[in-house]
C-alpha positions in Angstrom: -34.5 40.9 34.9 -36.0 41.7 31.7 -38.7 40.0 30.0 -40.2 39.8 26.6 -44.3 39.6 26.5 -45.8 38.7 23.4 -49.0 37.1 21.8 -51.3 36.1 18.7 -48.6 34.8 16.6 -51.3 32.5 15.0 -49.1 30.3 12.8 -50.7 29.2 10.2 -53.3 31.9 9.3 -54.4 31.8 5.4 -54.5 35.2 3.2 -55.3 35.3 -0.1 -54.1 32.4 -1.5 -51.1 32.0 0.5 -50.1 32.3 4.3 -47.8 34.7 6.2 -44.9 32.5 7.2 -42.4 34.5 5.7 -43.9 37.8 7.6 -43.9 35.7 10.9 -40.3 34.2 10.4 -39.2 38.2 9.7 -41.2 38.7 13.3 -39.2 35.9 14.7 -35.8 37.1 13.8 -36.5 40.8 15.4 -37.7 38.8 18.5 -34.6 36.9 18.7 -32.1 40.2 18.2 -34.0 41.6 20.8 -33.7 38.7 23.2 -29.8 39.6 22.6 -29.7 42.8 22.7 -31.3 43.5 25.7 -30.1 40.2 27.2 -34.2 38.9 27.7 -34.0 37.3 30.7 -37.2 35.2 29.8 -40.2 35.2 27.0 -44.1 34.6 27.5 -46.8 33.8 24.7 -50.1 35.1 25.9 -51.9 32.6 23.4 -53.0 31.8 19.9 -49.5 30.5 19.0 -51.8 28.4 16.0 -54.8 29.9 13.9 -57.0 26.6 14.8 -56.5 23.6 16.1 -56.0 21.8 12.6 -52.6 23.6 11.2 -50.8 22.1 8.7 -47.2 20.8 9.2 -45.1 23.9 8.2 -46.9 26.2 10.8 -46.4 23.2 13.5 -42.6 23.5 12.4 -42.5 27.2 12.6 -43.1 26.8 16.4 -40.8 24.1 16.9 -38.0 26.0 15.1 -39.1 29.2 17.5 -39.2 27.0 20.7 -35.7 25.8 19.3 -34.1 28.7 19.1 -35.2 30.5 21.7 -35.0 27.7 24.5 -32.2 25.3 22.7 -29.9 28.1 21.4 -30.2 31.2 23.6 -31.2 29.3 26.5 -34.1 31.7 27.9 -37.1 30.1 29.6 -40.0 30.6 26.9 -43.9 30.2 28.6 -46.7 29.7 26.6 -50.5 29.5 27.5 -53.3 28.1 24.9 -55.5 31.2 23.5 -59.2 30.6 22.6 -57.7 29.7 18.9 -55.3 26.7 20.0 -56.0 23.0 20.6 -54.9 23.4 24.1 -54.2 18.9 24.0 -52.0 19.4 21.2 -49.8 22.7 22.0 -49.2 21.1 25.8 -48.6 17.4 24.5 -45.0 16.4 26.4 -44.9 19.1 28.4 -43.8 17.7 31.5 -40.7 16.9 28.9 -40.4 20.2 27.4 -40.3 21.7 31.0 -37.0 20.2 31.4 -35.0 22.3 28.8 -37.4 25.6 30.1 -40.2 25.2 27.4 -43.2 25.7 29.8 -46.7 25.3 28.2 -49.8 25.5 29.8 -52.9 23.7 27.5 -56.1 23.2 30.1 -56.7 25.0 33.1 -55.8 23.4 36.3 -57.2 24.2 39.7 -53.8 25.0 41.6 -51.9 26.7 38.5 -48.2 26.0 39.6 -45.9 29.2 38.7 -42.3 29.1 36.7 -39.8 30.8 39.0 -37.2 33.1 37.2 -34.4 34.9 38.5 -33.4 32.8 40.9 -36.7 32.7 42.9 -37.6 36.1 42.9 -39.9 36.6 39.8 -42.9 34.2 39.8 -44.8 33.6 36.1 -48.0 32.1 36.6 -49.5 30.9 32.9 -53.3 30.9 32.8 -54.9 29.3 29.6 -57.8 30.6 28.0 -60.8 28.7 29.7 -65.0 28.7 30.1 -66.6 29.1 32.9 -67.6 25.6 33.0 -64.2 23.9 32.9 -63.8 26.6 36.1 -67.1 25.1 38.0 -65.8 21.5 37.2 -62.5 22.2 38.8 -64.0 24.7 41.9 -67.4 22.2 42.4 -67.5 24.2 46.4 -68.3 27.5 44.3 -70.2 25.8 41.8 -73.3 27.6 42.2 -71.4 30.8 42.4 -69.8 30.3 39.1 -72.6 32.1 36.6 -70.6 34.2 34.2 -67.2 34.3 33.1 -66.5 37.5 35.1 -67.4 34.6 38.3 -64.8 32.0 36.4 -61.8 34.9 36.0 -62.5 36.0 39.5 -62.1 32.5 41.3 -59.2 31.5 39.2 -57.3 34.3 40.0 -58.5 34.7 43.4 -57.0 31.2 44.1 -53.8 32.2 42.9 -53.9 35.3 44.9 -54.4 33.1 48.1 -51.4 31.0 47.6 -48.7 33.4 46.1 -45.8 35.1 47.6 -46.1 38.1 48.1 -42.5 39.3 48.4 -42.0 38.1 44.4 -42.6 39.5 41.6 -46.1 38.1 40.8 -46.5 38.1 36.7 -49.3 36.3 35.6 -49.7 35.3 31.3 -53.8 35.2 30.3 -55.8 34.9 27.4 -59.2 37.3 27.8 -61.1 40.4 26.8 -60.8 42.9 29.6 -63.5 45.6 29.5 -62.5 48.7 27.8 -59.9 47.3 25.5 -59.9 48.3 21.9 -60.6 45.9 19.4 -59.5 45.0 15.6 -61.5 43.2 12.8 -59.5 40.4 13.4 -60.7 39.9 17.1 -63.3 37.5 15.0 -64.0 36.1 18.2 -64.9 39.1 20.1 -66.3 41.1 17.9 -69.1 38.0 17.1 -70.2 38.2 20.5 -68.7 35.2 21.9 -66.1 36.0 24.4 -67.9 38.1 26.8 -65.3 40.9 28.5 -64.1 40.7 32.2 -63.8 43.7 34.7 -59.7 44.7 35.6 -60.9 44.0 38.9 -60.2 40.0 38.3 -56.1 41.7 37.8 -55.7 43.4 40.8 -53.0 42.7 43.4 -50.3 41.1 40.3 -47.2 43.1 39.7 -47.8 42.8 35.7 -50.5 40.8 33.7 -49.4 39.7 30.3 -52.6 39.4 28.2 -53.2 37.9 24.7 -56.3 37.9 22.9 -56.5 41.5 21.4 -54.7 42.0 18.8 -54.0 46.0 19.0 -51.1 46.6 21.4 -52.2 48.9 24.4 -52.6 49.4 28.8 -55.7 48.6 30.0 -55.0 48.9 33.7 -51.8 49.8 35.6 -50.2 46.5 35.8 -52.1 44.9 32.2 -51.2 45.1 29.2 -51.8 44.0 25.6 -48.8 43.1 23.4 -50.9 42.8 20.2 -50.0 40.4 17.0 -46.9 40.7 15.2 -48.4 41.0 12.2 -50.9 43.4 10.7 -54.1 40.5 10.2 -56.5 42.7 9.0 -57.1 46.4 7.1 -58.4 47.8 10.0 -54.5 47.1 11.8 -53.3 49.2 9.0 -52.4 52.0 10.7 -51.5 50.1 14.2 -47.4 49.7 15.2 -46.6 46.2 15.9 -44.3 45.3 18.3 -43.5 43.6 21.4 -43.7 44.2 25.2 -40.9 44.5 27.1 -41.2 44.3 31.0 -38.0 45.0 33.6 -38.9 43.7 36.8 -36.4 45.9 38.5 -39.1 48.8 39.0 -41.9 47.0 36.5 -40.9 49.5 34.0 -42.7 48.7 30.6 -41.8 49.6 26.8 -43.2 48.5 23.8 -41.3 47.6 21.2 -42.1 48.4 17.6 -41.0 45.9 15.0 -40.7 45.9 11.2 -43.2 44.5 9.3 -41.8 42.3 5.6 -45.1 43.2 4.7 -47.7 46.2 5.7 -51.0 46.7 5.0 -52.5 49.6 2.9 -55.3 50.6 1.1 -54.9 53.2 -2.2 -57.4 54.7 -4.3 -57.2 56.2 -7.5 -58.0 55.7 -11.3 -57.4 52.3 -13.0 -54.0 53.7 -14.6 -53.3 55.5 -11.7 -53.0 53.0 -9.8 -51.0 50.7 -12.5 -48.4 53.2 -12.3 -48.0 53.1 -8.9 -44.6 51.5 -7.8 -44.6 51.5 -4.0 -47.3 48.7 -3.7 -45.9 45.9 -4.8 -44.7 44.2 -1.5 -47.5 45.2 0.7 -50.6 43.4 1.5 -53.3 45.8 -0.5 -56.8 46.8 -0.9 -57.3 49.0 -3.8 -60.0 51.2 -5.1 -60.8 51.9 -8.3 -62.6 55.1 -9.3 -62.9 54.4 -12.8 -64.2 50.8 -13.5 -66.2 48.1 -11.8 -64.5 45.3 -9.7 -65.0 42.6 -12.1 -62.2 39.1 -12.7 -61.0 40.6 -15.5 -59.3 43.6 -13.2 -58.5 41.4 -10.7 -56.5 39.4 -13.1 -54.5 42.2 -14.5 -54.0 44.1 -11.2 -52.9 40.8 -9.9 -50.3 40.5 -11.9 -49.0 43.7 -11.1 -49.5 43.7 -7.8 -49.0 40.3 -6.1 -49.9 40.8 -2.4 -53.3 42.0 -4.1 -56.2 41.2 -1.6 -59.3 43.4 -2.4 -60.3 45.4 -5.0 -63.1 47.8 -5.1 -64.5 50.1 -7.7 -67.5 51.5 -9.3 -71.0 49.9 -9.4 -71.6 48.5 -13.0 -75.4 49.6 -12.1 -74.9 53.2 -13.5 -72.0 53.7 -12.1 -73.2 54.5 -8.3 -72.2 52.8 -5.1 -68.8 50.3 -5.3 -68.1 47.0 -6.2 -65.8 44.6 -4.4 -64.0 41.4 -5.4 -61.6 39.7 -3.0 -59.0 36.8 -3.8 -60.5 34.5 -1.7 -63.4 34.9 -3.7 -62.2 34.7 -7.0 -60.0 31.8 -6.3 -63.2 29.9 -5.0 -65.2 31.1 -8.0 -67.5 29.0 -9.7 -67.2 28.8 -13.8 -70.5 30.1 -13.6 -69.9 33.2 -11.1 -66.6 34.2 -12.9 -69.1 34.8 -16.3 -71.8 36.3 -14.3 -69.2 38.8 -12.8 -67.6 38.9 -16.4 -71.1 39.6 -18.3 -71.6 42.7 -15.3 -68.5 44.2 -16.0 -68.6 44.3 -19.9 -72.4 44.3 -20.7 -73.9 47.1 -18.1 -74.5 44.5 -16.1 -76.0 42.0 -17.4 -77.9 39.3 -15.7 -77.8 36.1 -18.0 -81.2 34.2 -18.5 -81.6 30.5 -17.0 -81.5 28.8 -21.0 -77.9 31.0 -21.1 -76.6 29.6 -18.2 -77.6 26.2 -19.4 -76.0 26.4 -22.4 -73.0 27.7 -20.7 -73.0 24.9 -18.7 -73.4 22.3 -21.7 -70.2 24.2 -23.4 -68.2 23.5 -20.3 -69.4 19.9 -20.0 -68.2 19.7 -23.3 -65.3 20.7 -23.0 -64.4 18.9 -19.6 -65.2 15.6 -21.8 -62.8 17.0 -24.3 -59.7 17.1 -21.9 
C-alpha cells in the first residue's frame, strides 16, 4: 500500500499582518489530488498540525475541514501525533470517537502505544507524540533512575514498542524529535534556542520506516527515517528548499518525495529603490527586499507596501553615513509606537537625527491633543 507522510502544517502561524491559510488550503488541495492519484492507501501527520496551543477558530476549522475530507470523503485512515507546538489535550479531545470513522490522534504519550493496522493487518503504524523525559519516567517508574536524558526517554519508549511488535509486519512508526545530524531552518525556533536536545538514530533501529516531524527541511537521516518537512516555506532561510510530501510504498519500502507548488514563495531581491519598484515578478511572493539606495525608514515601507503586498522585510542603507544596513519588518511597523514611527521618520529625512527629550514631549502633547480632538 502506499502511504502519504507529512508534518508541520502549523495552522494558524501569523506573518506579517496576516496568516497563511490560503497557502495551506493550496497545500491541502495538492495533498488530496495526490491521495487520488496515486490511490494513498493511508496519511500520517508527524506533528505541529497548530502553531500553539491557543489558535484561533479558522485554523481549528482548517483541520476539521482536512480531517473531513480526507477521512469523510476519500475514506483513507489519516494518523496524527501532537508535535512540541500542539496542545496535545486539545488535538486528541474525542478521539476514542474519531477512531471510529479512521481519524486516529495520538495527544500524550502512553506507556503501551497501541498501533493502527492498515492493509488488512499487514502494515502496523505506531503514533508516538512528542514527549519529555519526565512524562517517560512517570509512565516507566522500574527505569526511573535510568531515565536521565531524553536520548534515555526515546530509547525506552521505543524499546518497549520493539518488545511487543510483530515482526512479520510492516513496522512504521510516526515521531516528533530532532535526530542528530539533521539539518535545520530558522524556523526550527525550538531547536535552534537550545531546547530540544537531538537523539542518536540508534533509538530508530529495527522499524521498517520512521515518519518524523519536527524539522522543517525535507531530507534522510538514516535508512529507514525520514523528514517530510513543512508545506510551506516559514522562513527566508527555506527560500531555496522544495516542499513537498513523502510518499512511502510498503511493497519494498520504496520512498519518493514529492514536491508541491507553493501559492506563495519566498524570495529576497536587491537592487536600487526604482529598481526595485519596477520590478513585476514580486508581487505574489512572500519578500525581503534590499535597498541600495536609501535607508529602511516607514516612509519606504509604506510605499513599497503598496506595491508590493506580501512585503515582509526591507533593508537598505545605514542613515549614519550611509555604511552598514538598516532593516524595518512589518511586524514591527505594525506594532510601532507614534513615537518610534517619528524617531525612524526624523533618521530617514534628517541624517539621522535623534530628537531631544523636550521634542519628544512636545510631540507627545500634540498627539494628546489631538486624541482629545477625535
Amino acid at each position: 500500500m502506499k502511504i502519504v507522510h507529512t508534518s508541520d502544517w502549523h495552522f494558524g502561524m501569523r506573518v506579517g499582518t496576516g496568516n497563511y491559510e490560503d497557502c495551506q488550503r493550496f497545500f491541502l488541495q495538492q495533498l488530496y489530488e495526490l491521495i487520488q492519484k496515486e490511490n494513498v492507501g493511508a496519511v500520517l501527520c508527524a506533528g505541529d498540525v497548530y502553531d500553539s496551543g491557543n489558535v484561533g477558530a479558522d485554523a481549528i476549522a482548517l483541520f476539521d475541514s482536512a480531517a473531513q475530507k480526507i477521512c469523510g470523503e476519500l475514506k483513507v485512515p489519516f494518523i496524527v501525533i501532537a508535535g512540541n507546538h500542539d496542545q496535545a489535550e486539545r488535538l486528541a479531545a474525542h478521539k476514542e470517537l474519531l477512531s471510529c470513522v479512521d481519524l486516529h490522534i495520538a495527544g500524550r504519550l502512553e506507556r503501551d502505544i497501541k498501533p493502527v493496522l492498515l492493509d488488512g493487518g499487514r502494515v502496523a503504524v505506531y503514533p508516538v507524540p512528542h514527549f519529555n523525559k519526565y512524562e517517560v519516567s512517570e509512565l516507566f517508574p522500574e527505569t526511573k533512575d535510568d531515565i536521565r536524558t531524553l536520548q534515555d526517554a526515546h530509547m525506552a519508549v521505543f524499546d518497549r514498542i520493539r518488545e511487543t511488535m510483530d515482526r512479520s509486519r510492516c513496522n512504521i512508526v510516526v515521531s516528533h524529535a530532532y535526530i542528530v545530524g539533521a539539518s535545520l531552518s530558522e524556523s526550527d525556533r525550538a531547536v535552534m534556542k537550545g531546547l530540544a536536545p537531538a537523539v542518536s538514530k540508534e533509538v530508530l533501529r529495527d522499524f521498517d520506516y520512521v515518519a518524523l516531524g519536527h524539522i522543517h527541511k525535507p531530507q534522510e537521516v538514516g535508512r529507514n527515517a525520514r523528514y517530510s518537512g513543512s508545506p510551506v516555506k516559514y522562513s527566508f532561510s527555506e527560500e531555496n528548499q522544495e516542499k513537498g510530501v513523502m510518499l512511502v510504498d510498503t511493497e519494498g519500502m520504496s520512498c519518493t518525495f514529492v514536491p508541491f507548488k507553493q501559492l506563495r514563495d519566498r524570495k529576497t531581491a536587491e537592487g536600487t529603490f526604482d529598481e526595485l519598484m519596477a520590478r513585476s515578478d514580486l508581487k505574489d511572493d512572500y519578500l525581503r527586499l534590499k535597498v541600495t539606495d536609501r535607508v529602511a525608514g516607514s516612509d519606504m515601507q509604506a510605499e513599497l507596501g503598496k506595491r508590493f503586498p506580501y512585503l515582509l522585510e526591507v533593508t537598505g542603507i545605514s542613515a549614519d553615513e550611509g555604511e552598514g544596513e538598516s532593516t524595518l519588518t512589518a511586524e514591527e511597523l505594525k506594532s510601532a509606537s507614534d513615537e518610534d514611527i517619528l524617531k525612524r521618520f526624523l533618521a530617514e529625512k534628517c541624517g539621522n537625527y535623534i530628537p531631544t527629550e523636550e521634542q519628544l514631549e512636545m510631540f507627545r502633547e500634540a498627539m494628546a491633543m489631538t486624541e482629545e480632538s477625535k
